[in-house]
C-alpha positions in Angstrom: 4.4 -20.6 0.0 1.2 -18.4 -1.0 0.1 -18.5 -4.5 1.4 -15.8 -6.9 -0.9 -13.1 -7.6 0.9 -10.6 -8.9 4.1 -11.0 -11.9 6.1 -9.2 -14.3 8.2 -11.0 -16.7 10.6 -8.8 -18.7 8.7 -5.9 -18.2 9.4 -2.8 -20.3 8.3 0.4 -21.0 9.3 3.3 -23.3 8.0 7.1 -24.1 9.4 7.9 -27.1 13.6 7.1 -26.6 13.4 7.7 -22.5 12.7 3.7 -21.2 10.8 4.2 -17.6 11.5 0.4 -17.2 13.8 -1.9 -18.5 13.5 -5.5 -17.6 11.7 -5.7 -14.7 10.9 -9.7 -13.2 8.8 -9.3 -9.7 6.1 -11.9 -8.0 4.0 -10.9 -5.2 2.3 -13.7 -3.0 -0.9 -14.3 -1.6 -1.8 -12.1 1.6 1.9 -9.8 1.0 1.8 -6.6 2.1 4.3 -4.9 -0.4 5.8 -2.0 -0.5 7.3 0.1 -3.9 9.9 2.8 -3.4 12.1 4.7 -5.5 13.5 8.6 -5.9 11.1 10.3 -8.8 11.7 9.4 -12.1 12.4 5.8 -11.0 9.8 4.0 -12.6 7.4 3.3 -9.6 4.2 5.1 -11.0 4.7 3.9 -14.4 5.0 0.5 -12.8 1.8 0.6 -10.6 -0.3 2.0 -13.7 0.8 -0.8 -15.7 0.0 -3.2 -12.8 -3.2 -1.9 -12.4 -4.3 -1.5 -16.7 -4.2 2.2 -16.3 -1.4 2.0 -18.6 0.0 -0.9 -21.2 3.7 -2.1 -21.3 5.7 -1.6 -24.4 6.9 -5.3 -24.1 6.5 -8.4 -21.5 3.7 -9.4 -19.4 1.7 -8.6 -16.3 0.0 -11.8 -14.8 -2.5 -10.7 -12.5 -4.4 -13.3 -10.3 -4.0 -15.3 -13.9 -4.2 -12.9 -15.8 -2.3 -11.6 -18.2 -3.2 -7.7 -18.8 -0.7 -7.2 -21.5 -2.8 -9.4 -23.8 -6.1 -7.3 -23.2 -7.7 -4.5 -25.5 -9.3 -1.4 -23.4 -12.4 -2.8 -22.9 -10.9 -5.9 -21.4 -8.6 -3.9 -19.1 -11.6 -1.7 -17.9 -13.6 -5.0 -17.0 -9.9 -6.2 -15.6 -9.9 -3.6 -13.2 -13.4 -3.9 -11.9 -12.7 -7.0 -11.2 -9.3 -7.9 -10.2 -8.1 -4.6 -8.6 -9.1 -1.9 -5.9 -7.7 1.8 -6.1 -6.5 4.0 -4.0 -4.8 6.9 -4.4 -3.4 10.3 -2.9 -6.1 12.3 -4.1 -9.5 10.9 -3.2 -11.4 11.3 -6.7 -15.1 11.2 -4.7 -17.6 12.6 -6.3 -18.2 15.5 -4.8 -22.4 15.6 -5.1 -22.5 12.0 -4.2 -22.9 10.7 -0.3 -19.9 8.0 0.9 -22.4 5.3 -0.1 -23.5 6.8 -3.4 -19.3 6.8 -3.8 -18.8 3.2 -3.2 -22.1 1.9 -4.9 -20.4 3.9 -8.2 -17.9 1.6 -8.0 -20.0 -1.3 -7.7 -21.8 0.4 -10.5 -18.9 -0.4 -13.1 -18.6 -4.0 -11.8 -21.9 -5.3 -12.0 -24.9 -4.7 -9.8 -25.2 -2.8 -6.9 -25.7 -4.1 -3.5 -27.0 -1.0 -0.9 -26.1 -3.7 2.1 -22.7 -4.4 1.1 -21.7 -0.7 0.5 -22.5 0.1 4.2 -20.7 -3.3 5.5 -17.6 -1.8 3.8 -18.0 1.6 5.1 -18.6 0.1 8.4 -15.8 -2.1 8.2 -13.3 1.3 8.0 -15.5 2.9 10.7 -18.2 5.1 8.5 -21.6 3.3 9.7 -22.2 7.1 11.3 -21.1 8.7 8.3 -22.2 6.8 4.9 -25.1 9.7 4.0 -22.1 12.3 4.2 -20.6 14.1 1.2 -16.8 14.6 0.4 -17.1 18.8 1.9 -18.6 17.1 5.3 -15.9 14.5 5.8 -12.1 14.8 6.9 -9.5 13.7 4.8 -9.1 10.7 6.6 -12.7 10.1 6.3 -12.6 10.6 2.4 -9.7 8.2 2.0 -11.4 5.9 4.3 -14.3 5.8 1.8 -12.0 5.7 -1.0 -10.4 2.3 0.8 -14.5 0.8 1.2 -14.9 2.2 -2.3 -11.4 -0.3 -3.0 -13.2 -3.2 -1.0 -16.5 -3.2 -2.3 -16.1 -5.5 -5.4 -13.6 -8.3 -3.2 -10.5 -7.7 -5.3 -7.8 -9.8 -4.6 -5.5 -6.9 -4.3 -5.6 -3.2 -3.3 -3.0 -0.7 -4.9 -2.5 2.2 -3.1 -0.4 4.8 -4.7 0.8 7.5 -2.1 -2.4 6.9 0.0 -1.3 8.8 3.4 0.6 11.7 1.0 -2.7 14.4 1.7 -3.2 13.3 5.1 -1.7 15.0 8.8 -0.2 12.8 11.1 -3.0 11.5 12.8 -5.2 10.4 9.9 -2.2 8.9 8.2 -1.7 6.7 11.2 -5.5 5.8 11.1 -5.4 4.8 7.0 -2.0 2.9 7.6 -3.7 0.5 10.5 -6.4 0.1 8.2 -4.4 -1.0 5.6 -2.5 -3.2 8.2 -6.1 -4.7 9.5 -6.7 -5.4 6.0 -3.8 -7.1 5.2 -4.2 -9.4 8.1 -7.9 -10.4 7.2 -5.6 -11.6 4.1 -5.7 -8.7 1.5 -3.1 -8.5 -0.4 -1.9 -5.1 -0.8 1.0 -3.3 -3.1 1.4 0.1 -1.6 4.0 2.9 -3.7 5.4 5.1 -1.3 7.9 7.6 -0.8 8.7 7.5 3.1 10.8 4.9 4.3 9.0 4.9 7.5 6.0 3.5 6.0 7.6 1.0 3.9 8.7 -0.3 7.5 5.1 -1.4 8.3 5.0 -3.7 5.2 6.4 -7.2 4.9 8.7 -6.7 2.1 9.9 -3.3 0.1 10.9 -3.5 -3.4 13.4 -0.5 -5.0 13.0 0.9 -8.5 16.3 2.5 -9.7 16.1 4.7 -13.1 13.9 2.2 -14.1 15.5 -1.0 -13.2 15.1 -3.2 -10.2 17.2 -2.5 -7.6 17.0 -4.8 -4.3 14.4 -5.8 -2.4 13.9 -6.1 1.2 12.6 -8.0 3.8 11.1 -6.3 6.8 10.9 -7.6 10.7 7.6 -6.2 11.8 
């Protein structure tokens, strides 16, 4: 069995007297692709932004490639997430005077140093080499969440969130982003996708159900 890189224990979280989640005890393996689904107002954002320190539980932990983000400050969860976790979500967030490589050097920016060369080996890697001095108005929406996946890649994280990621995209470009994510996941990324489309959840290995806040099942998927 892969390592764990991803746990809850007794997670909880409360706004005001409505609890978005109540006791919730998931692991994630090494190299999973994993998928998060659940009608709204089942917990499954709150749950991702707590994953990913965007947001703090009201009690439990979040053990994340060792590390327990429950026990950080702000400042520890910003450096958390420069380091342990690549971002991507159903709106792009580019900057919209920056080129693609200006985009994912930002986010190399917040992590340490940048490194020109291994911006364009991302964006080449989700097949941008012809596009990397392009900005956000000159790119397709596949395009833009293709940089927003090298923007996700540039600093190694051992594991991508993507939150809706194919939810602004038409047909074709969503089929393009999924087998990217697929590729990906292949090469050994871990990735934790939230999703409301059963026929995506399909393409991952296993799909875990939120219910008004409360695990529901999980299941195991034959690709």
């Amino acid at each position: 069995m892969q390592n764990i890189v991803i746990e809850t224990q007794h997670l909880c979280k409360k706004f005001g007297q409505i609890t978005a989640l109540d006791d919730i005890n998931i692991q994630i393996h090494q190299g999973e692709f994993v998928a998060i689904m659940g009608a709204s107002g089942s917990g499954k954002t709150t749950l991702m932004n707590i994953l990913t320190g965007l947001d703090t539980a009201t009690a439990g932990n979040v053990i994340l490639d060792g590390v327990d983000a429950a026990q950080l400050d702000e400042v520890g969860r910003q450096r958390f997430r420069a380091e342990k976790i690549g971002l991507v979500f159903q709106q792009f967030h580019l900057i919209p005077y920056l080129t693609a490589l200006e985009n994912v050097m930002l986010a190399q920016h917040y992590h340490s140093i940048t490194d020109e060369q291994a911006a364009k080996a991302v964006l080449e890697q989700v097949g941008l080499a012809h596009r990397i001095h392009h900005r956000p108005n000159q790119l397709s929406g596949g395009e833009q969440q293709r940089v927003c996946i090298a923007r996700a890649l540039v600093n190694q994280p051992p594991v991508i969130f993507a939150d809706e990621p194919t939810g602004n995209l038409d047909e074709k470009n969503e089929q393009l982003v999924l087998e990217l994510l697929k590729d990906l996941n292949q090469q050994g990324r871990t990735i934790v996708m939230v999703t409301h489309n059963p026929e995506l959840s399909q393409l991952t290995d296993r799909t875990i159900f939120l219910q008004h806040g409360k695990f529901l099942r999980e299941t195991r998927n034959e690709i």
